[in-house]
C-alpha positions as CSV (number, residue, x, y, z in Angstrom):
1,X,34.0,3.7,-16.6
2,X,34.2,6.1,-13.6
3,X,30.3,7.0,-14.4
4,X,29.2,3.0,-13.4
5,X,31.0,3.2,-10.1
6,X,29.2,6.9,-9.1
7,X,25.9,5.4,-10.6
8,X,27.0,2.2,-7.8
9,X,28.1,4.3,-4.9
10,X,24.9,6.3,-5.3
11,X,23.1,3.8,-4.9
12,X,24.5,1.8,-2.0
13,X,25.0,5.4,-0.6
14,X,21.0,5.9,-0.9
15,X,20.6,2.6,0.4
16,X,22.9,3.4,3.7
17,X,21.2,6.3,4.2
C-alpha cells in the first residue's frame, strides 16, 4: 500500500516543485 502513497507524494512533490 506504501507504493500509492510514493506514487502520491511524487506527484504533489512534482507539482510543488
Amino acid at each position: 500500500m506504501r507504493n500509492a502513497i510514493v506514487a502520491l507524494t511524487t506527484q504533489v512533490a512534482a507539482l510543488a516543485t
